[in-house]
Backbone as CSV, one residue per row, in Angstrom:
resi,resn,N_x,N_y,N_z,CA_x,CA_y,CA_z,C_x,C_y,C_z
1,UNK,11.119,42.802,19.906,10.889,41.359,19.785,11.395,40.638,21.028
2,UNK,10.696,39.611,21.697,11.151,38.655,22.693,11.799,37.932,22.221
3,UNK,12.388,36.804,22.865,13.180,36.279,22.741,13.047,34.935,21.383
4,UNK,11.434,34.701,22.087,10.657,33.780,21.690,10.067,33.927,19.969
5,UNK,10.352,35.087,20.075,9.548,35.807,18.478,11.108,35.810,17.888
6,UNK,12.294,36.078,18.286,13.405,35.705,17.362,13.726,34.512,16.794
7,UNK,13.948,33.965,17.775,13.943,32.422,17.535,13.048,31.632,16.456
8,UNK,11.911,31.776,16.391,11.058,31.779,15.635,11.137,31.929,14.360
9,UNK,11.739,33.494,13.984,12.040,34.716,13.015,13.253,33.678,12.378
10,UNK,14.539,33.351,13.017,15.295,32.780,12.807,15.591,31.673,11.972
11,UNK,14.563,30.571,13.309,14.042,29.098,12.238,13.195,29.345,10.859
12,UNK,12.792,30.421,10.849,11.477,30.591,9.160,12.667,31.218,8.820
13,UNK,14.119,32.304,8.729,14.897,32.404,7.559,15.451,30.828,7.397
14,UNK,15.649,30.231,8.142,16.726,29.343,7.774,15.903,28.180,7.035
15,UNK,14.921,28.438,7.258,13.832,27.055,6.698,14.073,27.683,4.643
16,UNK,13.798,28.857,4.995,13.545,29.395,3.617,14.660,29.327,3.113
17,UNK,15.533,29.498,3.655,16.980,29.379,3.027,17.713,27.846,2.543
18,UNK,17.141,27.063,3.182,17.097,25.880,2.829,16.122,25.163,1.702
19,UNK,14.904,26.116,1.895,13.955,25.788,0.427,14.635,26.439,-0.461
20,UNK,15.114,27.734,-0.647,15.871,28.556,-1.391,17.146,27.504,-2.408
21,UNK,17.766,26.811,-1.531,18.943,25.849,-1.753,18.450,25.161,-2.600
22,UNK,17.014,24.186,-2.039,16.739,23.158,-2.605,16.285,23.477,-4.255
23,UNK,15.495,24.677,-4.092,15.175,25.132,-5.604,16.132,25.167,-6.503
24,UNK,17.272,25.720,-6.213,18.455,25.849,-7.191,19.052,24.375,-7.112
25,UNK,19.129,24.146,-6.200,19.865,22.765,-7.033,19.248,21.842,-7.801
26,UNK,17.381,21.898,-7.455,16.834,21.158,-8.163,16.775,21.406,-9.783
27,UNK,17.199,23.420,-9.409,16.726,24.057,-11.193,18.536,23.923,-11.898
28,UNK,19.711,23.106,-11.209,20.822,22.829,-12.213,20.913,21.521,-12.266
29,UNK,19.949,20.614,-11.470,20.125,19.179,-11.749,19.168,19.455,-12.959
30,UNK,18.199,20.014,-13.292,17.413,19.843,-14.224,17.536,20.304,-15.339
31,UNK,18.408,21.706,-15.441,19.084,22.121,-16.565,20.325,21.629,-17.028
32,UNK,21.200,20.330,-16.725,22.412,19.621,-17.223,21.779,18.653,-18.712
33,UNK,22.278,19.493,-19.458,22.107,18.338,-20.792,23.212,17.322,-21.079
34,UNK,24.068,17.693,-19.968,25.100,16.559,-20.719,24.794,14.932,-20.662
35,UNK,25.432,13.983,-21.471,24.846,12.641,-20.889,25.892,11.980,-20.074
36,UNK,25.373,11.357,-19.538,25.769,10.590,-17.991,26.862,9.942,-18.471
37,UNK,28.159,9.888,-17.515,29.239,8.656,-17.927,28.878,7.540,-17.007
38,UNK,28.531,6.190,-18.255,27.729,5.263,-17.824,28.554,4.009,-17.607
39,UNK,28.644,3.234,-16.278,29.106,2.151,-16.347,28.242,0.692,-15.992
40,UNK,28.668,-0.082,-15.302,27.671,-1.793,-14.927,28.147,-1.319,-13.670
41,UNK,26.767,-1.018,-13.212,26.128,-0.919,-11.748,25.405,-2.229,-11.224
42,UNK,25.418,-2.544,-9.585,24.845,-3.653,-9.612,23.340,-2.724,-8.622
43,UNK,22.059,-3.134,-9.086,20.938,-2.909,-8.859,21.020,-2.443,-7.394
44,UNK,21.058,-3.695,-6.348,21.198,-3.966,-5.041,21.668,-2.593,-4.405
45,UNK,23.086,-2.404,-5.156,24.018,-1.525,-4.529,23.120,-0.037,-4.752
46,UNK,23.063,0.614,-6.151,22.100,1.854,-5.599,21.090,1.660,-5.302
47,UNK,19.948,0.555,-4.915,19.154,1.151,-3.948,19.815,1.089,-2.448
48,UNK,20.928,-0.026,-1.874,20.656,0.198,-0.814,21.736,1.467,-0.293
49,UNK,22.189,2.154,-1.219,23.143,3.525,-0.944,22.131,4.329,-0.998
50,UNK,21.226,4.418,-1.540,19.760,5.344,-1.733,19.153,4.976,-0.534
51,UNK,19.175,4.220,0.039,18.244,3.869,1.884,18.753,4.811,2.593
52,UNK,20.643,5.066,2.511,20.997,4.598,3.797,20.747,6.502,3.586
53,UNK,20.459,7.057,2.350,20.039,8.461,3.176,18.994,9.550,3.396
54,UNK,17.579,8.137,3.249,16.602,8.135,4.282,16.239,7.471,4.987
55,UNK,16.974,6.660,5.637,16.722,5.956,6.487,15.914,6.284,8.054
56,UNK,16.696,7.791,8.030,15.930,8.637,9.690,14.944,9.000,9.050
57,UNK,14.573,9.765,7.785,13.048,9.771,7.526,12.377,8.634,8.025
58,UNK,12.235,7.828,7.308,11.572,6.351,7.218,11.108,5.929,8.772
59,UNK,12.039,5.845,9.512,11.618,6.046,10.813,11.049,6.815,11.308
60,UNK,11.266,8.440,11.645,10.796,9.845,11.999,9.424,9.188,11.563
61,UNK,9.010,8.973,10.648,7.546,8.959,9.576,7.128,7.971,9.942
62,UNK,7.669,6.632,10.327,6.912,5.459,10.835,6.458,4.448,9.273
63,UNK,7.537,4.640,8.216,7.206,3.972,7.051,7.943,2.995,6.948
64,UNK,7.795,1.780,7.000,8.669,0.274,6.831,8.908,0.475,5.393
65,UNK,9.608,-0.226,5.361,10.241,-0.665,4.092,10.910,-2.014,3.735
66,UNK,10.057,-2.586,2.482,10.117,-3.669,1.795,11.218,-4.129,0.970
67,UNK,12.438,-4.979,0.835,12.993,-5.405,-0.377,12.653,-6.137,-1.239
68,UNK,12.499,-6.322,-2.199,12.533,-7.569,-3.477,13.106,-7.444,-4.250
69,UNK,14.836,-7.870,-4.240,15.810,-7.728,-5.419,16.470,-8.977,-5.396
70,UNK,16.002,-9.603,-5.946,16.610,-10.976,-6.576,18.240,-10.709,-6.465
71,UNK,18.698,-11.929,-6.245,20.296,-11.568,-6.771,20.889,-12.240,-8.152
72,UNK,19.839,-12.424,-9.190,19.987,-13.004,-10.565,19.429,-11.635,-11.209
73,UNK,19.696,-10.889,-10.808,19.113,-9.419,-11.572,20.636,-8.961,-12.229
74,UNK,20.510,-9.039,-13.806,21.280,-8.076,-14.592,21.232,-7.143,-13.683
75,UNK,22.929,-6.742,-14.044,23.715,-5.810,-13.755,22.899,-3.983,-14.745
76,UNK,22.591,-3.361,-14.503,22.212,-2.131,-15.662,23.745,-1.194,-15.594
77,UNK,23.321,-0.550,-16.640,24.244,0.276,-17.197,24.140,1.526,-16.693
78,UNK,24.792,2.675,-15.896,24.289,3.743,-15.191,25.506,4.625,-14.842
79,UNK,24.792,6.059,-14.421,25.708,6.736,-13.518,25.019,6.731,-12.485
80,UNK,25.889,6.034,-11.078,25.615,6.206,-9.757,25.114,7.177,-8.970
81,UNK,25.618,8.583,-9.181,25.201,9.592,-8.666,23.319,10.024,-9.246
82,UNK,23.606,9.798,-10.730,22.441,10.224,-11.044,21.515,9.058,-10.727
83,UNK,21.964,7.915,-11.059,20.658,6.470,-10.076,20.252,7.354,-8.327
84,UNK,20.875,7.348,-8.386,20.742,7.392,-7.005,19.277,8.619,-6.321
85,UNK,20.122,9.759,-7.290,18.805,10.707,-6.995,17.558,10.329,-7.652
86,UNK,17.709,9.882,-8.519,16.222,8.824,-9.229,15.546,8.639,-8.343
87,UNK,16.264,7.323,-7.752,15.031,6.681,-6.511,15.612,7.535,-4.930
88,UNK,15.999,8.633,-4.799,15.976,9.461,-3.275,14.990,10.210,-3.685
89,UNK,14.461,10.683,-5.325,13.696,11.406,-5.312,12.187,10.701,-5.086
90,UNK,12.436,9.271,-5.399,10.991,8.727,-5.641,10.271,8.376,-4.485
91,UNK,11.565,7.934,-3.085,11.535,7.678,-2.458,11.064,8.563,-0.902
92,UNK,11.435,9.849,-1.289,10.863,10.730,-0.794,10.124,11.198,-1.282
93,UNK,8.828,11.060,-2.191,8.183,11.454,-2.083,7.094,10.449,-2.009
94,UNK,7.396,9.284,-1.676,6.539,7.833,-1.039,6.253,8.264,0.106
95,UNK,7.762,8.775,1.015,7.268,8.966,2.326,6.461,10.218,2.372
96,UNK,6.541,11.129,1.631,5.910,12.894,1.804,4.194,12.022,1.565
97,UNK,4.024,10.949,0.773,2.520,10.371,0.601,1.996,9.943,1.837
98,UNK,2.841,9.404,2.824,2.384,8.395,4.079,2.431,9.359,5.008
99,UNK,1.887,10.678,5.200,1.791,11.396,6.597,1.990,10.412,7.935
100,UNK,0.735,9.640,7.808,0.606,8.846,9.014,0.911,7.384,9.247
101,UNK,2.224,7.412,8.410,3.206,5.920,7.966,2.580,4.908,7.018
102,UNK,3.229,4.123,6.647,2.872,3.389,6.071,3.814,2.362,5.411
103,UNK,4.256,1.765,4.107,4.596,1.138,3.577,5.159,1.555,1.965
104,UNK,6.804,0.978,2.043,7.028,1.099,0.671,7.922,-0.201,0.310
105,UNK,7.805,-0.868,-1.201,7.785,-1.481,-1.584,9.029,-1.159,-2.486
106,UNK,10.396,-1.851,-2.394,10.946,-1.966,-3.645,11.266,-3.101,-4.371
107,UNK,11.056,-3.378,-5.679,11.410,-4.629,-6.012,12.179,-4.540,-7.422
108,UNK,12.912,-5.120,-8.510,13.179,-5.112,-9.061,13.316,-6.711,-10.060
109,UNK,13.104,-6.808,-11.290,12.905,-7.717,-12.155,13.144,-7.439,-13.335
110,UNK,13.926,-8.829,-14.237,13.740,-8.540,-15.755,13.081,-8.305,-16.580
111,UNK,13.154,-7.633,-17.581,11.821,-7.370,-18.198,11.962,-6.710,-19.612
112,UNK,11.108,-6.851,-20.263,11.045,-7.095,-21.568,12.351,-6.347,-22.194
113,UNK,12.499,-7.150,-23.786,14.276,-6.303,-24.281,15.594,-5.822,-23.601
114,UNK,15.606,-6.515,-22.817,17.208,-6.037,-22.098,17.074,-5.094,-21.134
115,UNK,15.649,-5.079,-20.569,15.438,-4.056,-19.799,15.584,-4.685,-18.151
116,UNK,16.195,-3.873,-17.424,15.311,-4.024,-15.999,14.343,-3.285,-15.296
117,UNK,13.225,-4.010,-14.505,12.140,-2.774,-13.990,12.589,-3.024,-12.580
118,UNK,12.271,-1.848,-12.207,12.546,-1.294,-10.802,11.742,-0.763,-10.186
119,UNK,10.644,-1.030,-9.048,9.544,-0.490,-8.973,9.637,0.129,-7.368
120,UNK,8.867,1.319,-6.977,8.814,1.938,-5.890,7.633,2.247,-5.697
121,UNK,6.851,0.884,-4.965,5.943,1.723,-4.499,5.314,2.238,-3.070
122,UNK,3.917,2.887,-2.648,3.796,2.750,-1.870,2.062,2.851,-1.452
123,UNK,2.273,2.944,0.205,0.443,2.764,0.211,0.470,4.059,0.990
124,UNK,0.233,5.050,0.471,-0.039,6.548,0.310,-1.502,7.259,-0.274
125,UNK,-1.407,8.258,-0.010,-2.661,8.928,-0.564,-3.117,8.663,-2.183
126,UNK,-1.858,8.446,-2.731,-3.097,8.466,-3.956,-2.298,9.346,-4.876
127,UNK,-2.391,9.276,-6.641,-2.713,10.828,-7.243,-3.878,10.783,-7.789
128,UNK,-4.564,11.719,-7.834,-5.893,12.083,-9.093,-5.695,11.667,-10.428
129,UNK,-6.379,11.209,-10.772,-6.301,10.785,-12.740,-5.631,11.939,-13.376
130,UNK,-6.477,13.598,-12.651,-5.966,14.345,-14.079,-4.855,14.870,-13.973
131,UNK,-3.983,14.687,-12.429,-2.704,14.910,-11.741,-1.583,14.425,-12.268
132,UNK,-2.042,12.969,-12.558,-1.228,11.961,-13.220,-0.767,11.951,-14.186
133,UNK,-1.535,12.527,-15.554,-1.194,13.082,-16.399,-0.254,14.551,-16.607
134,UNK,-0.025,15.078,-15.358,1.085,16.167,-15.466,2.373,16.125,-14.613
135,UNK,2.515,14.924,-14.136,3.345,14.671,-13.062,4.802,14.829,-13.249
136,UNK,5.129,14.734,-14.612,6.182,14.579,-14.960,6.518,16.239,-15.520
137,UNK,6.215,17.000,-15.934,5.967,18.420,-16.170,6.855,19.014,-15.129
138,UNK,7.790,20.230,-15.578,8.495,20.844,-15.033,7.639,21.818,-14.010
139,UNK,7.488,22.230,-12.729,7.241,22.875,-11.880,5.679,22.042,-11.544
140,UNK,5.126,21.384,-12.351,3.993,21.150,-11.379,4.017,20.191,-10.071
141,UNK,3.105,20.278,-8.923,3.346,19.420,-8.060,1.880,19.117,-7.217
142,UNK,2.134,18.128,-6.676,0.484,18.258,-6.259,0.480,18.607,-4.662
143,UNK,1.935,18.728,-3.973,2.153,19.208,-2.592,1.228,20.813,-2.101
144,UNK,1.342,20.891,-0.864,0.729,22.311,-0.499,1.989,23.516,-1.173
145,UNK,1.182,24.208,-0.936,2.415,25.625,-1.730,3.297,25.498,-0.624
146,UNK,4.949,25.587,-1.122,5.797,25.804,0.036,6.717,24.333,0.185
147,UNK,5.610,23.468,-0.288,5.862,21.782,0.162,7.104,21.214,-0.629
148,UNK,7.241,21.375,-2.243,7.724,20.982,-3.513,8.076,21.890,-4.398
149,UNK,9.317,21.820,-4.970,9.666,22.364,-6.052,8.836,21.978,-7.836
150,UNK,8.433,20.762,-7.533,7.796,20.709,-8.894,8.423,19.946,-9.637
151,UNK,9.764,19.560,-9.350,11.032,19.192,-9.845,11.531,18.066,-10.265
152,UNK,11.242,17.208,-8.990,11.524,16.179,-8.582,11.596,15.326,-9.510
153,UNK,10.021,14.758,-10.033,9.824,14.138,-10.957,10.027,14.700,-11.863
154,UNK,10.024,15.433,-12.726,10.818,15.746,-14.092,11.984,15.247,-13.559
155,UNK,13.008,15.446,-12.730,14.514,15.104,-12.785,14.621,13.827,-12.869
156,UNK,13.888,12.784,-12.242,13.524,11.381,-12.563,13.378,11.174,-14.101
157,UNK,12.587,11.703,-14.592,12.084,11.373,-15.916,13.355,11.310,-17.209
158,UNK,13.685,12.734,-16.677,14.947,13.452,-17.406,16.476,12.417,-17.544
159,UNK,17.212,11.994,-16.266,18.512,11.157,-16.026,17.518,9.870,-16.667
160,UNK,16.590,9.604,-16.588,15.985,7.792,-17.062,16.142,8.044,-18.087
161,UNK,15.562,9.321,-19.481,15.487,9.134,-20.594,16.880,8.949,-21.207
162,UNK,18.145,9.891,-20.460,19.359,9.873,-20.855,20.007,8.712,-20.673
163,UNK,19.382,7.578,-19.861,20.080,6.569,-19.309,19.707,5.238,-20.508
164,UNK,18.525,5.861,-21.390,17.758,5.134,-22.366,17.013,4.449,-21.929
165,UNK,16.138,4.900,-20.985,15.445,3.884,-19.953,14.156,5.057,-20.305
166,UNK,12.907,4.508,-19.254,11.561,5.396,-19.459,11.279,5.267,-18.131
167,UNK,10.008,5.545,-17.707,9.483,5.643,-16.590,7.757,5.659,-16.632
168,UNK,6.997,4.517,-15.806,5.619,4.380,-15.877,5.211,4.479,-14.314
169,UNK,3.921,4.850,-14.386,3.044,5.431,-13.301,2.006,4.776,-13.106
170,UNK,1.510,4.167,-11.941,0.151,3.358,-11.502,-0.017,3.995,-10.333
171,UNK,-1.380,5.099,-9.704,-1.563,5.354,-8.682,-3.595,5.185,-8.679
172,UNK,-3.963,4.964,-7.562,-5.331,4.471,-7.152,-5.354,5.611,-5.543
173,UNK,-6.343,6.771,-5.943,-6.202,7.414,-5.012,-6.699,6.468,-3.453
174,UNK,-5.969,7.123,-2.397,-6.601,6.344,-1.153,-5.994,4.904,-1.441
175,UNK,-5.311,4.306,-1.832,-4.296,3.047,-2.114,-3.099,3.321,-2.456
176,UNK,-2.627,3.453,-2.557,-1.221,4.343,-2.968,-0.962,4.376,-4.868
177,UNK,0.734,4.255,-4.764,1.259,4.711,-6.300,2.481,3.780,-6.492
178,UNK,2.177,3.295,-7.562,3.565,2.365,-7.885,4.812,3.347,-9.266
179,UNK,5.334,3.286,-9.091,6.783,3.853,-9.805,7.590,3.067,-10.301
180,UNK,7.330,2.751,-11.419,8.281,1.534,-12.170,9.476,2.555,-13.316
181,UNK,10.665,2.234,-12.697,11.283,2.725,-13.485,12.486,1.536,-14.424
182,UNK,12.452,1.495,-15.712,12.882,0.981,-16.820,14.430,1.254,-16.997
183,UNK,15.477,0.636,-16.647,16.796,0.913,-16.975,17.374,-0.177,-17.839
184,UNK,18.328,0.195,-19.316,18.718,-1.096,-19.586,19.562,-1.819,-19.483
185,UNK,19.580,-2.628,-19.115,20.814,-3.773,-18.855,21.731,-3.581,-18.980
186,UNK,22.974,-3.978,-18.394,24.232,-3.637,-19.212,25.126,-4.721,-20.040
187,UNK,25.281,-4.489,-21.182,26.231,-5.797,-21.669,27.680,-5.534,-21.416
188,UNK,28.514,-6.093,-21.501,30.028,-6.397,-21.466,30.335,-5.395,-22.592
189,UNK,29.665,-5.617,-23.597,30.126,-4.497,-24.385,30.053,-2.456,-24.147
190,UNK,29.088,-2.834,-23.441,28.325,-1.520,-22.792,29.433,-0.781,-21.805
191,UNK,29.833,-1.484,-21.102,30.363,-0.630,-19.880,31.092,0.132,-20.276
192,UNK,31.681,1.242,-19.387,31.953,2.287,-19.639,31.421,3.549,-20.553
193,UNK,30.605,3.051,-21.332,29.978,3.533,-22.932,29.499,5.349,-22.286
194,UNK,30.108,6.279,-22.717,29.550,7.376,-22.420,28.619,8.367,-23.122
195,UNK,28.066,7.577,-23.748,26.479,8.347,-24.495,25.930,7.224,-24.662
196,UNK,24.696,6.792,-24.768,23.286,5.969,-24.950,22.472,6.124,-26.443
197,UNK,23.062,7.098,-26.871,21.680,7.846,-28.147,22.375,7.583,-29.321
C-alpha cells in the first residue's frame, strides 16, 4: 500500500468507527425507559444551547437560521439534556434536508391545553406521503444506506411522549418539512415533578 491508499484505509476505519459510536448510543438513548427528572425550563434557553452545537454545521452547509420565540412563552416542564437532543436531532436532520443550503425556521407559541408548540422547520427536500407515515418507526430512514441510523426520530418521539407532550409532521416534497413538537407547560406546582403518567 502507498502512502496515499493508507491514509485513505485509515479515514474509512475511523469514519466507521464513528458511525459504529453513533449507532450505539443512538440504540441506549432509545432503549432507556426510565422517565425524565423534570423541571421549569425556559424555552429560549434549550433551543439556543441546542444552536450553539450546530452552529459550524449551519454554516459548513450554508443554512441560515430563523428565531421566533416570544418572550411571553410559558416556561415547559422538562429534562434539559433530553430537550435538547429532541431538537439537535430535528435540527440536524433540517440541515442533512438542505444539501445545497437553505433555511430553518424556529418558532415557538401557546397552544391549546397548557401546551406549548415548538416548531422546526425547514425548506428542504421534502418527505414522500408514504415515508411520512413511517418516520417515526424504529430503524427506518429515508437517508442513503450508511447516511442514518433510523433512530433519530423515534428518539424524538420517545423523550416527547415521556415528557407528556406528542409530536406532528407537515412535509410537501420539493418545499420542505415542518416539525411541531408539543411540550406541556409547566405549573408552579409541576416543577421538579419526576414522572408525568
Amino acid at each position: 500500500l502507498d502512502k496515499g491508499e493508507s491514509k485513505e484505509m485509515i479515514l474509512d476505519i475511523i469514519n466507521q468507527a464513528s458511525r459504529a459510536s453513533e449507532v450505539v448510543r443512538n440504540l441506549l438513548d432509545f432503549s432507556r425507559t426510565e422517565a425524565p427528572s423534570l423541571r421549569k425550563l425556559d424555552v429560549k434557553t434549550v433551543i439556543q444551547e441546542t444552536i450553539k452545537l450546530v452552529r459550524n454545521q449551519l454554516m459548513i452547509m450554508g443554512v441560515k437560521l430563523e428565531l421566533n420565540l416570544p418572550e411571553d412563552i410559558l416556561p415547559i416542564c422538562g429534562n434539559l439534556h433530553n430537550l435538547e437532543q429532541v431538537f439537535l436531532n430535528l435540527l440536524l436532520n433540517a440541515i442533512q434536508a438542505m444539501p445545497d443550503g437553505g433555511k430553518i425556521t424556529i418558532s415557538a407559541k401557546q397552544a391549546e391545553e397548557g401546551y406549548v408548540a415548538i416548531e422546526v422547520s425547514d425548506t428542504g427536500v421534502g418527505i414522500k406521503p408514504d415515508a411520512l407515515e413511517k418516520i417515526f418507526d424504529p430503524f427506518f430512514t429515508t437517508k442513503p444506506a450508511g447516511r442514518g441510523t433510523g433512530l433519530g426520530l423515534s428518539i424524538v418521539y420517545g423523550i416527547i411522549k415521556k415528557h407528556g407532550g406528542y409530536v406532528e409532521v407537515r412535509s410537501q416534497e420539493g418545499v420542505g418539512t415542518t416539525f411541531t413538537v408539543y411540550i406541556p407547560a409547566c405549573r408552579e406546582d409541576e416543577e421538579n415533578k419526576e414522572d408525568r403518567q
